[in-house]
DRENGUTOR-362211 format. One record per atom (N, C-alpha, C): x, y, z; residue in three letters. Coordinates in steps of 0.001 Angstrom, whole numbers, plus 500000, padded with zeros to 6 digits. Atoms other than C-alpha are relative to their C-alpha. Layout:
XYZala ...
***
This chain:
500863501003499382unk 595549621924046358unk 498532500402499925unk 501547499028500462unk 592321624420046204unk 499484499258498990unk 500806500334501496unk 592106623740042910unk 499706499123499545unk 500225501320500420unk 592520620420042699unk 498610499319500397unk 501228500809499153unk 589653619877045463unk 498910500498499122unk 500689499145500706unk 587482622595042995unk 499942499191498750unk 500353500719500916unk 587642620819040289unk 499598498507499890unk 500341501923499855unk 587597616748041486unk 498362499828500588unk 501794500586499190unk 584031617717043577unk 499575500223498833unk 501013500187500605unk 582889618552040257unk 499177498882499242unk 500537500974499914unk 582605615124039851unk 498783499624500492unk 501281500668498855unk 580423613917042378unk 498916500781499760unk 501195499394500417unk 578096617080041513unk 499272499834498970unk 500923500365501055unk 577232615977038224unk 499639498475500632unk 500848501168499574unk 576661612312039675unk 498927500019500433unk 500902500036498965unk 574274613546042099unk 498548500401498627unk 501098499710500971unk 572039614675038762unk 499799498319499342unk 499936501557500380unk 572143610649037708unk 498873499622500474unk 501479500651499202unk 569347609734039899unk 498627500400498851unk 501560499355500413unk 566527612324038611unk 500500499650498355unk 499248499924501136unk 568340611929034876unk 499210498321499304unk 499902501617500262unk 567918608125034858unk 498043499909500669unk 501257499895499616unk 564309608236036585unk 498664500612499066unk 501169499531500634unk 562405610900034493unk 500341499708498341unk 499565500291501757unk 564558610107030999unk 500551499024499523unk 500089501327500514unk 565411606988030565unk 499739498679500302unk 501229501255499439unk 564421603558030458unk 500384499220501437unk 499460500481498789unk 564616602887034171unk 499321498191500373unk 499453501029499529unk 563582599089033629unk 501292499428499459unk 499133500488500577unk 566882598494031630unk 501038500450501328unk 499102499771499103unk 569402599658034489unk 501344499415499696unk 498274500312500739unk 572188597679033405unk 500521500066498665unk 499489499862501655unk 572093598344029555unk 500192502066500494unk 499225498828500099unk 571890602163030648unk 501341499800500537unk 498701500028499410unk 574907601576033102unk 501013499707498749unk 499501500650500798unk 576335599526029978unk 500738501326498897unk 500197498778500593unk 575852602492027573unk 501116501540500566unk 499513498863499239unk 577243605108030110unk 501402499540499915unk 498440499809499616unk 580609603454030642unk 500122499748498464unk 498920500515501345unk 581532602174027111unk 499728501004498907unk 500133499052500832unk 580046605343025033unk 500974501153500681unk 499297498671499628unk 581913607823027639unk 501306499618500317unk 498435500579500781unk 585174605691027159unk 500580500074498847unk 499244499523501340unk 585316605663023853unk 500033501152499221unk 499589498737500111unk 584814609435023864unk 501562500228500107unk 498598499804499079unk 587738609610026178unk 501043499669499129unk 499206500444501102unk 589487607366023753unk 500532500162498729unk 499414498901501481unk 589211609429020557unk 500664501175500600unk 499448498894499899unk 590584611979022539unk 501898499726500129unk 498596500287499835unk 593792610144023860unk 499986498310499718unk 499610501658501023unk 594164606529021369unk 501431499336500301unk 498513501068499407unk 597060604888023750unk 499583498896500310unk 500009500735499008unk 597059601503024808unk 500905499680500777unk 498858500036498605unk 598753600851027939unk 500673498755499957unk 498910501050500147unk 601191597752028349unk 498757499041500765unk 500508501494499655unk 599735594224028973unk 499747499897501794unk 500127500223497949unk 599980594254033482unk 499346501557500061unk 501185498969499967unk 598269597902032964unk 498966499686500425unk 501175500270500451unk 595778596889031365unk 499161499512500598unk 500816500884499330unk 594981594100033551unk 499731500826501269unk 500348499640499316unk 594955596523036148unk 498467500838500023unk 500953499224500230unk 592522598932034635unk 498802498746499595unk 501055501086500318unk 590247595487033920unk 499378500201501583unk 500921500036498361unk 589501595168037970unk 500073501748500474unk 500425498596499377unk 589279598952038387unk 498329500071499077unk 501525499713501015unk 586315599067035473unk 499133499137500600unk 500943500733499561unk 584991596313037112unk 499327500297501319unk 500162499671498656unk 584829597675040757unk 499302501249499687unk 500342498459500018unk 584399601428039521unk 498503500086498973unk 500942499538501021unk 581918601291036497unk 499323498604499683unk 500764501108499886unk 580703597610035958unk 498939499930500960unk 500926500522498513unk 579601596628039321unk 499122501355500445unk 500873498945499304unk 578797600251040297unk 499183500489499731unk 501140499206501005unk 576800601613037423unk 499166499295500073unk 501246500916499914unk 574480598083037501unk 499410500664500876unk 500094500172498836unk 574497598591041040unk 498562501409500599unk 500378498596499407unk 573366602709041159unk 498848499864499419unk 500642500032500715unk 571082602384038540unk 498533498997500435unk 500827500443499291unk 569082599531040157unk 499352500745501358unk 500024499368498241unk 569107601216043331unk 498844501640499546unk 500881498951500694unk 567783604711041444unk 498568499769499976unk 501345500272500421unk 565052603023040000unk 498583499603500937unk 501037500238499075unk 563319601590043147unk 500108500951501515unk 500597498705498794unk 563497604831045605unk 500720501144499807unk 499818498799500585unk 563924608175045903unk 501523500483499727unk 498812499644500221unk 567369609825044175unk 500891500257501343unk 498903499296498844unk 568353611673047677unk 500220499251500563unk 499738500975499172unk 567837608301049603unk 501452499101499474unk 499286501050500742unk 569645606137047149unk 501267501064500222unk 498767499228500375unk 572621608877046841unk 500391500191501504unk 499397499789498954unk 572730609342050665unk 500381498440500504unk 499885500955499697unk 572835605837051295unk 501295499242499399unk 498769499953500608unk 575943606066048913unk 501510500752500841unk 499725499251499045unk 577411608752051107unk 500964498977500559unk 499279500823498944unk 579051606154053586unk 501307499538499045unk 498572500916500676unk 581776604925050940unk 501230501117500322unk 498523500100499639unk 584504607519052239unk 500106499582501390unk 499822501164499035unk 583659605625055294unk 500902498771500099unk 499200501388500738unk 584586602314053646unk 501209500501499740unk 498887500278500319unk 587492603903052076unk 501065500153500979unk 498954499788498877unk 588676604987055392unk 500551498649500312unk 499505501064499320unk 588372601707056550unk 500400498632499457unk 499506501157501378unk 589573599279053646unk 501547501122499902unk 498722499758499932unk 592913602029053652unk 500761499775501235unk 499883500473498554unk 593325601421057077unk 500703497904500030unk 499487501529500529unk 593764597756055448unk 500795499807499756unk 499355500228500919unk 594978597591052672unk 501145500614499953unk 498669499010500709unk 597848600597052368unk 500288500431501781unk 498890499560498677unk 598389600645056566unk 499557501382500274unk 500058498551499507unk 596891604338057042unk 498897499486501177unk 500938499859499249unk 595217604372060037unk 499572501197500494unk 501018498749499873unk 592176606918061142unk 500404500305500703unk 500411499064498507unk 592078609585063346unk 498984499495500661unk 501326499615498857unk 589921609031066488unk 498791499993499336unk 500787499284500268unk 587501611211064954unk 499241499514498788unk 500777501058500938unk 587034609050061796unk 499234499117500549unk 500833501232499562unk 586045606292063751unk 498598500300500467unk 501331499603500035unk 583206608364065065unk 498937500041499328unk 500994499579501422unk 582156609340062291unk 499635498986499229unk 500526501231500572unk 581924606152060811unk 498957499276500701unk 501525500328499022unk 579545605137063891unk 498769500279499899unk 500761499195499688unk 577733608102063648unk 499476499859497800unk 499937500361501261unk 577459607285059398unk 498838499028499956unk 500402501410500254unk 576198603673059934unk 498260500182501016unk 501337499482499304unk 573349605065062809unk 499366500961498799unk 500972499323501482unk 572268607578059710unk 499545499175499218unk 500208500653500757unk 572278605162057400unk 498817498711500197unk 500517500570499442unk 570339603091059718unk 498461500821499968unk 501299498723499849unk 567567606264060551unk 499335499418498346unk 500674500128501391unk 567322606048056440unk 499158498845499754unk 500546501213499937unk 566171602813055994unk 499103499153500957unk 501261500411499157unk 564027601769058735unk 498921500763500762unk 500821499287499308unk 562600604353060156unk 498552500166499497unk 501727500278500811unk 558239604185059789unk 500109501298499281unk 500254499346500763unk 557594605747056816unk 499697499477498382unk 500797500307501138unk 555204605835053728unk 500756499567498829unk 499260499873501322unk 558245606257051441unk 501639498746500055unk 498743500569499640unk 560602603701053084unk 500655499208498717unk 499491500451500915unk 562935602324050506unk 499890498239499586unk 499699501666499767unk 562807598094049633unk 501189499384500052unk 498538500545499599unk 565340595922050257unk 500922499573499043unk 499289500068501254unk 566551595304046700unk 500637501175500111unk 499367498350500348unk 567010599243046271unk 501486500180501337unk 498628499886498668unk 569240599323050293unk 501258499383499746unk 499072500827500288unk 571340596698049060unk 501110500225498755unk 499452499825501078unk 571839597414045612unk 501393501719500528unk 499334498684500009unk 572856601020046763unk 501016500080500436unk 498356500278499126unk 575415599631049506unk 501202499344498977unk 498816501346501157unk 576849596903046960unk 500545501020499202unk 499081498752500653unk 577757599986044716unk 500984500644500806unk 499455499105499166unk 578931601888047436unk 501660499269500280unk 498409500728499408unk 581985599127048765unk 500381499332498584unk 499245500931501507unk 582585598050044861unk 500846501126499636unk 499554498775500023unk 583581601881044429unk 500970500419500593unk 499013500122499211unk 585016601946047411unk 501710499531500262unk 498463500927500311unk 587889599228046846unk 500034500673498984unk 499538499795501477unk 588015600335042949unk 501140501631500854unk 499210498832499225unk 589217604249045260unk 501015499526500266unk 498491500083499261unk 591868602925047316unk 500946499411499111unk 499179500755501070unk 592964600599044371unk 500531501185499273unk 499374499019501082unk 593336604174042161unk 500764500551500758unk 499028498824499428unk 595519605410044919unk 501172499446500132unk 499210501162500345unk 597511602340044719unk 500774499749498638unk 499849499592501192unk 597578602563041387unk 500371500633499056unk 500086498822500399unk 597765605784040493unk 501036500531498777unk 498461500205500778unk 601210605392038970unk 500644499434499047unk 499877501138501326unk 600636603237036116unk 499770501204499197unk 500686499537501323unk 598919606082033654unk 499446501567500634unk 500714498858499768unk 597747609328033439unk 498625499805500010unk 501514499776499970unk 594101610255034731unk 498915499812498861unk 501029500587501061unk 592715610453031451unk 500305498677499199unk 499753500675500339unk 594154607637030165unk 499418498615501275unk 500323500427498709unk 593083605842034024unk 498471499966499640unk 501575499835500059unk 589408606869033080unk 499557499511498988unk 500572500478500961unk 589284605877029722unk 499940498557500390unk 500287501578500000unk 589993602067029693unk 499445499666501384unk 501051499824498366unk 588241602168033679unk 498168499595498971unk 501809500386500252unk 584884602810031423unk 499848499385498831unk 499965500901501591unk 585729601040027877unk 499962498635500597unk 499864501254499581unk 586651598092029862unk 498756499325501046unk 501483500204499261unk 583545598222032711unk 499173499627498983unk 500922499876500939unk 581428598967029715unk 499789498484499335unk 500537501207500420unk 581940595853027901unk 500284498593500909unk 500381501285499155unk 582069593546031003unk 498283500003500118unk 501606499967499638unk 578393594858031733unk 499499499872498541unk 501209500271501159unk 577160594751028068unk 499528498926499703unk 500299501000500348unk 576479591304027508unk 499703499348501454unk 500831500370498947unk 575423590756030815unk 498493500814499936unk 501427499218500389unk 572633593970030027unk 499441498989499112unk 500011500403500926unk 572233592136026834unk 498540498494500276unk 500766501382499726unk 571162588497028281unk 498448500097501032unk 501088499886498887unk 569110589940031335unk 498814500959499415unk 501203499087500815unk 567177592744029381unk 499939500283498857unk 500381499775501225unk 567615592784026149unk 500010501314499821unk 499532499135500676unk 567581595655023745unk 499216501156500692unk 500694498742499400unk 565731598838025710unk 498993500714498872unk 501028499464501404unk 562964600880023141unk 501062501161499642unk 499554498927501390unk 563870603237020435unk 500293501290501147unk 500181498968499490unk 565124606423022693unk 499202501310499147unk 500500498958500402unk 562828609666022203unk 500960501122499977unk 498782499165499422unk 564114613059022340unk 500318500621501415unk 499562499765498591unk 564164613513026165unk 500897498762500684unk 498467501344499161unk 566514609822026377unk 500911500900499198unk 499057499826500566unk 568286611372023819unk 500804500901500884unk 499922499330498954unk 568815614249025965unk 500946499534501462unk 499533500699498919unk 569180612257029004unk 501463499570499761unk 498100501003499934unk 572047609820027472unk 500877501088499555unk 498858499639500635unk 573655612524025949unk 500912501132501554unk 499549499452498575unk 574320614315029650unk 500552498901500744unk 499858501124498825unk 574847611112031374unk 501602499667498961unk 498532500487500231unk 577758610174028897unk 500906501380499701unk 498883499130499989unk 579555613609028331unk 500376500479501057unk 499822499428499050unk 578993615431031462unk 500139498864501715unk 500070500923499023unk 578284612863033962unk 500424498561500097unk 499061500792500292unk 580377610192032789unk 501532500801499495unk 498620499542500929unk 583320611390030361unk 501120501024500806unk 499174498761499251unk 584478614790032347unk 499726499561501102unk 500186500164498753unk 583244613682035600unk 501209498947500496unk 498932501499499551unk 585286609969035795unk 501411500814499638unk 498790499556500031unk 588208611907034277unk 500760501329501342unk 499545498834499005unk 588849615228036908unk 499558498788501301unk 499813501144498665unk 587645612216039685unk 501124499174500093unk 498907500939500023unk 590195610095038537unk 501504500802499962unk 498531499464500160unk 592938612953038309unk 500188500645501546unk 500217499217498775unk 591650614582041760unk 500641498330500877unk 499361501294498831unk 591950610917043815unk 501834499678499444unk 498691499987500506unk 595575610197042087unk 500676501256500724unk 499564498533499337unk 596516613914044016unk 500061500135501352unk 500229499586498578unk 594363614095046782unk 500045498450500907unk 500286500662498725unk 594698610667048101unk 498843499023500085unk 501431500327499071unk 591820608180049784unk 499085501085500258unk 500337498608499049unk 591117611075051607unk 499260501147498777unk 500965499387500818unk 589421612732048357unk 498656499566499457unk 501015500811499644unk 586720610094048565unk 498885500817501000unk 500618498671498714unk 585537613066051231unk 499060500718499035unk 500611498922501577unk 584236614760047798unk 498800499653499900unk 501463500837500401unk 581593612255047106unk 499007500408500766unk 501219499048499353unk 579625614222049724unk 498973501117498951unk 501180498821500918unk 578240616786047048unk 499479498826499347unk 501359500879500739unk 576624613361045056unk 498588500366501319unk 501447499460499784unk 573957613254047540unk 499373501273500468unk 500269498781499736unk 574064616601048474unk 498820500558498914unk 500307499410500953unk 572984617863045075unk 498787499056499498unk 500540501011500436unk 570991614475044362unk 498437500503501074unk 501032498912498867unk 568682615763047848unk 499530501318499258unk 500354498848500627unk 568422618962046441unk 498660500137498953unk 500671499861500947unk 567104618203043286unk 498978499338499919unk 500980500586499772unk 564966615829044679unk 498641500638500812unk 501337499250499368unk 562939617865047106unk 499449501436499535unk 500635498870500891unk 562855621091045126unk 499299499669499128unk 500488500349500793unk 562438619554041873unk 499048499132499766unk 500150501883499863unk 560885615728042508unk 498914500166501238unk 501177499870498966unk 558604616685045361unk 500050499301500759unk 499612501337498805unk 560322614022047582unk 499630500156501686unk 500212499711498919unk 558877613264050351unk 500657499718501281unk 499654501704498715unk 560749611797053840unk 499228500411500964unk 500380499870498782unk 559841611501057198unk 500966500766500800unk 498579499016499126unk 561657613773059898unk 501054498987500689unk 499200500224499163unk 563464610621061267unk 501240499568498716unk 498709501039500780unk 565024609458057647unk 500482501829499633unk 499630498359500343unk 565604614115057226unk 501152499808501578unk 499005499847499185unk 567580613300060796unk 501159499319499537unk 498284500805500314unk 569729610198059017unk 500815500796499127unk 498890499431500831unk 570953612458056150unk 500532501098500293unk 499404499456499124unk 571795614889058375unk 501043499242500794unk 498881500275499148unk 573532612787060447unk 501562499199499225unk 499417501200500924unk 575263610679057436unk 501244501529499392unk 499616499140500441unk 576173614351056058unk 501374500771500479unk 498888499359499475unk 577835615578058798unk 500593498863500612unk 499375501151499582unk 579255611932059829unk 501810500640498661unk 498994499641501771unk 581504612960056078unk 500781500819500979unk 499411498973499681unk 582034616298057321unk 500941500541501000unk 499074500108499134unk 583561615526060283unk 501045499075499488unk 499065501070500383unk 585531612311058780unk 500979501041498940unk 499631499153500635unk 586842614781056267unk 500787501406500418unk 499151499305499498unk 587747617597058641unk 501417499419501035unk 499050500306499602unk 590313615552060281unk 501524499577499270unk 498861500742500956unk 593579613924059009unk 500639498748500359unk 499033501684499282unk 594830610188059530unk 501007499949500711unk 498001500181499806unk 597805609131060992unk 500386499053499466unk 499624501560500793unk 599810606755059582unk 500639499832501310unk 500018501153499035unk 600880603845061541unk 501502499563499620unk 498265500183500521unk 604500602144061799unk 499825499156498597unk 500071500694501078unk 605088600941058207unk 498919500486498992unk 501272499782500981unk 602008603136056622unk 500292499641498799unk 500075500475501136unk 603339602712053688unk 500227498639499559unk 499705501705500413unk 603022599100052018unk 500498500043498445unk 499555499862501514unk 604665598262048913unk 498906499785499400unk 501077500144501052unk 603051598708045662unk 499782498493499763unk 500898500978500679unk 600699595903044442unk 500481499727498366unk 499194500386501497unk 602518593974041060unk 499303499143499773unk 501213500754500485unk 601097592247038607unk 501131499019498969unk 498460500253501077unk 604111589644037022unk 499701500247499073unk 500027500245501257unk 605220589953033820unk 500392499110499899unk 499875500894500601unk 605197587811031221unk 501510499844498957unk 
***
């Protein structure tokens, strides 16, 4: 189990480099042709590696996971990136094993500990500190929105892979996830922004981290870690803004105010507590699997 948790956060740690990545190296007014780019170049990596296609009610499953997980979310992060700072935008992400607590709590019948519910209180007051509190650097309301709308599109796409989980192996789960996102968002990039400029060699750079490391290996050990660990590995996504903070105020010279330095504190350890507990399930936790007829 160690190992599994050791290797699935290394997900979320390369995400949290996405912000500054997408900000200083590539073209941050295109946002949805990079997003575009990211899922359908680090799919069809994935895809020369393992060239299966999955059966027809798969498939259609992995269509609304790409769309929840890498469509909607990559537009979503990417907008959000571009109009404030990485650690805000990534803590303001933070709250989705919130959501997934409380969409499994739904959907699959697990209900929280106590102690979740706190923490989800104590989450939504951080998240609150971030965003309104007076300050020079406060975020706009495109960027708050965009960042949440990622956050609960992600969210459902989670509990759906735990639901799921049982159709396909992880890498096979990750590939068509970002081949299939990829070309829902390209021709939407396509119509809204058009073709992006000639990359230099610091996009080159950029895209070529964003689709091996921070796409390709990242979506795959995320997608084999949640299939293992559960909802409840949604707890992980804490090192994105962890590391996203980091690199923002060392590197990025970010500035906040001490009341939006109290929300990601409080958003941080809102996780950390939601995470040190364990659910209970409820009479009937388990619900039958989700079918898709055949034809």
């Amino acid at each position: 189990m160690l190992r599994t948790i050791l290797i699935t956060v290394l997900g979320p740690m390369l995400w949290g480099t996405s912000y500054v990545n997408f900000t200083e190296f590539l073209p941050t007014d295109h946002p949805f042709f990079v997003g575009a780019i990211r899922a359908l170049a680090g799919g069809l990596l994935l895809l020369a590696i393992n060239p299966r296609i999955p059966a027809p009610q798969v498939m259609a499953r992995y269509a609304v996971l790409g769309t929840l997980n890498m469509a909607l979310f990559f537009a979503l992060l990417f907008v959000a990136a571009g109009r404030m700072p990485g650690g805000l935008a990534a803590t303001l992400g933070a709250v989705q094993p919130l959501i997934v607590i409380a969409l499994s709590s739904i959907l699959i019948r697990r209900l929280p500990h106590p102690l979740q519910v706190v923490a989800g209180i104590a989450g939504v007051v951080g998240v609150g500190l971030l965003v309104l509190s007076p300050s020079d650097h406060r975020p706009d309301l495109v960027g708050v929105l965009a960042a949440i709308g990622g956050t609960c599109s992600m969210a459902v796409g989670t509990v759906l892979i735990d639901r799921w989980g049982r159709d396909g192996k992880p890498l096979e789960m990750a590939t068509w996830q970002l081949v299939l996102g990829g070309l829902i968002l390209l021709p939407v990039a396509w119509i809204k922004e058009g073709l992006p400029p000639v990359p230099d060699g610091p996009a080159i750079g950029g895209y070529l981290w964003l689709i091996l490391l921070g796409t390709a290996f990242s979506y795959y050990v995320w997608n084999r870690g949640i299939t293992r660990l559960g909802p409840s590995g949604a707890y992980l996504a804490l090192a994105s803004p962890v590391v996203a903070t980091l690199i923002g105020t060392i590197l990025m010279s970010e500035i906040f105010s001490i009341w939006q330095w109290a929300g990601i504190v409080l958003v941080l350890g809102a996780i950390a507590l939601g995470v040190s507990v364990r659910r209970r399930d409820g009479v009937n936790a388990v619900a039958p699997p989700l079918t898709i007829p055949r034809r």
